[in-house]
C-alpha positions as MATLAB code, in Angstrom:
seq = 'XXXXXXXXXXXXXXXXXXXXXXXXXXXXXXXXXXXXXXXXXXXXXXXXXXXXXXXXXXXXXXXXXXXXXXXXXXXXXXXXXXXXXXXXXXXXXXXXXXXXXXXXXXXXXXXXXXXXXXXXXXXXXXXXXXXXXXXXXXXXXXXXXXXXXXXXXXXXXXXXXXX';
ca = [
    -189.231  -65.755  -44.825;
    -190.111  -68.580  -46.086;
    -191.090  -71.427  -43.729;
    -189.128  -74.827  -44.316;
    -191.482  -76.810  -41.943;
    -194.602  -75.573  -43.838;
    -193.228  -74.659  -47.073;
    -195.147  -71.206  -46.670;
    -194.022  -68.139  -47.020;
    -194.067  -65.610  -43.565;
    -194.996  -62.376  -44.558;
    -193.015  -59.833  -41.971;
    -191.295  -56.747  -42.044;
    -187.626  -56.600  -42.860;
    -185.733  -57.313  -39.477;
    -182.167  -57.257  -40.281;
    -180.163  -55.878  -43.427;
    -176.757  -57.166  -44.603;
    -176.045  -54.475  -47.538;
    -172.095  -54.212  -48.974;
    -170.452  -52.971  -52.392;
    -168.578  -55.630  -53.673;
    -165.228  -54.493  -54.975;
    -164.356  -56.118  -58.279;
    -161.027  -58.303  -58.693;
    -161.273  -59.906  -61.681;
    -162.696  -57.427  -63.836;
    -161.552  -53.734  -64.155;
    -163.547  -51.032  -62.294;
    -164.975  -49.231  -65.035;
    -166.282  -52.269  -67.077;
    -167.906  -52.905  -63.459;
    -169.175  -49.481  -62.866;
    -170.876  -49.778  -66.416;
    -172.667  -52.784  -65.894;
    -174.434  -52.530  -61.644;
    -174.179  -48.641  -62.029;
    -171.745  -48.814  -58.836;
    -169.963  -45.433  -58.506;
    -166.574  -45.789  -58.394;
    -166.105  -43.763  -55.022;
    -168.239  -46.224  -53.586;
    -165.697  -49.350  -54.716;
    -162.968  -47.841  -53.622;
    -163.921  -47.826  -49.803;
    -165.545  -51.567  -50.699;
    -164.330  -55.088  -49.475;
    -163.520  -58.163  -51.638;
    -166.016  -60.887  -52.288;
    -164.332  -62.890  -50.057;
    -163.783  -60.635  -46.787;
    -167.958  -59.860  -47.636;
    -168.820  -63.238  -47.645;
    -166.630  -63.778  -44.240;
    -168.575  -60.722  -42.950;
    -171.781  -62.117  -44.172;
    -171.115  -65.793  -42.125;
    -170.184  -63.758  -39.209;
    -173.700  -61.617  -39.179;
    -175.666  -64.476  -39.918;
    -173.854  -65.919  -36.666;
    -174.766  -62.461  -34.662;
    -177.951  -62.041  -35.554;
    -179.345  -65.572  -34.461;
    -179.757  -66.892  -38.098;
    -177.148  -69.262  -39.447;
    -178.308  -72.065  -37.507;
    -182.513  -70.887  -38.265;
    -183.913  -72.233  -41.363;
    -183.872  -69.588  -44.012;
    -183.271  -69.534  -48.132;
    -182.752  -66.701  -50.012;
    -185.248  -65.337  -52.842;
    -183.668  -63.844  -55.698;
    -185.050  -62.879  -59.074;
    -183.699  -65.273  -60.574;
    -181.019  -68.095  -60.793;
    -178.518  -66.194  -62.303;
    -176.040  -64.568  -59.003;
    -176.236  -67.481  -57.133;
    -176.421  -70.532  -59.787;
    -173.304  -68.934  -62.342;
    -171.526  -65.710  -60.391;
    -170.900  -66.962  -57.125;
    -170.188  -70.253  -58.289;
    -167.925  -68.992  -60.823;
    -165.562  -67.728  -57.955;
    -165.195  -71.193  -56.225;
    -162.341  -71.097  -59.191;
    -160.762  -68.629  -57.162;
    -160.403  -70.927  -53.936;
    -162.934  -68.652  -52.104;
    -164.583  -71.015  -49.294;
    -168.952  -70.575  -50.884;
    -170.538  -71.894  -47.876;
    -173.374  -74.438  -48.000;
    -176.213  -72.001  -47.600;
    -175.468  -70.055  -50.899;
    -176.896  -73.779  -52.704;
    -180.053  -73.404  -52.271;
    -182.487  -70.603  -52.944;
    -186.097  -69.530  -54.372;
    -186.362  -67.369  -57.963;
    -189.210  -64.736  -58.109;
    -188.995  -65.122  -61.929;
    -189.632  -69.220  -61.187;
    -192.698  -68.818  -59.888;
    -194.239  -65.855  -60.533;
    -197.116  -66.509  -62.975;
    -197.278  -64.334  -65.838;
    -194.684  -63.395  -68.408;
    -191.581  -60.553  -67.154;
    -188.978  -59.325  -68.541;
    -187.129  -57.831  -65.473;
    -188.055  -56.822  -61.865;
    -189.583  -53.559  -62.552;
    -191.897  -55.182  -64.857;
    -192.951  -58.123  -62.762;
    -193.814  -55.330  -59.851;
    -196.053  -53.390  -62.656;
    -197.713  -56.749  -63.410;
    -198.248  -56.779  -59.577;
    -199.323  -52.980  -59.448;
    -197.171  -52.381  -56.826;
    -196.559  -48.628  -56.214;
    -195.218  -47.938  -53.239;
    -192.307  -50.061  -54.692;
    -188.461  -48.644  -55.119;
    -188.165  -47.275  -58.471;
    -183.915  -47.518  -58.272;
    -182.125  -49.867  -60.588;
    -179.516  -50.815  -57.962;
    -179.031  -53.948  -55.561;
    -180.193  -52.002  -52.270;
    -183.501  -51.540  -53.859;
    -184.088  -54.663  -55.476;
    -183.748  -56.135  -52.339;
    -187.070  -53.983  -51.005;
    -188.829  -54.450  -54.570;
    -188.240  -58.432  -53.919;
    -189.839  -58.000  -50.568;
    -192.459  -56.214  -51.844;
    -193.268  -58.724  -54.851;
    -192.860  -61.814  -52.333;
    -195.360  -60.425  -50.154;
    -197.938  -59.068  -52.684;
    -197.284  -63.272  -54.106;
    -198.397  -64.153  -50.456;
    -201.343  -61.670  -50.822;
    -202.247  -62.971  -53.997;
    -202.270  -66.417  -53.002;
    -199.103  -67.654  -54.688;
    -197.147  -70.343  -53.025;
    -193.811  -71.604  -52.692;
    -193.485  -75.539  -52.761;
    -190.401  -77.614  -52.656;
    -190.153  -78.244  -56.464;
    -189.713  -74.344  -56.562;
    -186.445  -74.219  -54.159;
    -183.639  -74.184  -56.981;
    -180.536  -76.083  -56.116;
    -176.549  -75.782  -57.445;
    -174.514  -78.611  -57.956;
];
């Protein structure tokens, strides 16, 4: 968690999980399947981005954290500076919280070419070795707290902002 008073980051253990299979409107299963390795059982008994992000609001309300200060770390810019963006063309109500966030591949300090290889930079081994969103949550974890370890902050010039 990252601390917005202090501009540290809290190391702790994961708390609270929000995990759902988003299923695809705009583009056609199979091309979707290909590219996050989703089965296809699995989309069929998935919501809509829309209902998800609804459900999302409403857990951040029950679990005491909509009104905390929080920002979410993501590898990079890429899901939450282009894709969800890109579906505000779609009249679907992104709320304020999805503008801000912090990108592992921002400030980690050495050259990587994708998760897996920044956590092999970071000889992290107890790491998930799955290539699917689930898991890169926990390898992100992992990787933000070994930065802590290692001495690597977060400052406000690293917080990435859309517009």
């Amino acid at each position: 968690m990252l601390n917005a008073k202090t501009m540290k980051v809290e190391v702790r253990d994961i708390q609270h999980v929000f995990h759902r299979t988003i299923k695809p409107r705009y583009r056609k299963n199979v091309d979707y399947c290909v590219d996050t390795g989703a089965a296809q059982s699995k989309l069929d008994y998935s919501s809509f981005l829309k209902d998800v992000l609804e459900e999302f609001d409403e857990w951040l309300i029950q679990k005491n954290i909509k009104d905390s200060r929080w920002i979410f770390v993501t590898l990079e810019n890429w899901d939450l500076k282009n894709t969800l963006f890109e579906y505000s063309n779609y009249k679907i109500d992104v709320k304020p919280y999805f503008q801000k966030w912090v990108s592992i591949r921002h400030i980690f300090p050495g050259r990587a070419e994708n998760l897996l290889d920044i956590m092999y930079q970071m000889r992290l081994e107890n790491a998930y070795k799955g290539l699917n969103a689930h898991e890169d949550a926990y390898n992100l974890l992992e990787i933000t707290k070994g930065m802590i370890r290692a001495g690597i902050g977060v400052f406000p010039e690293d917080i990435s902002i859309s517009k």
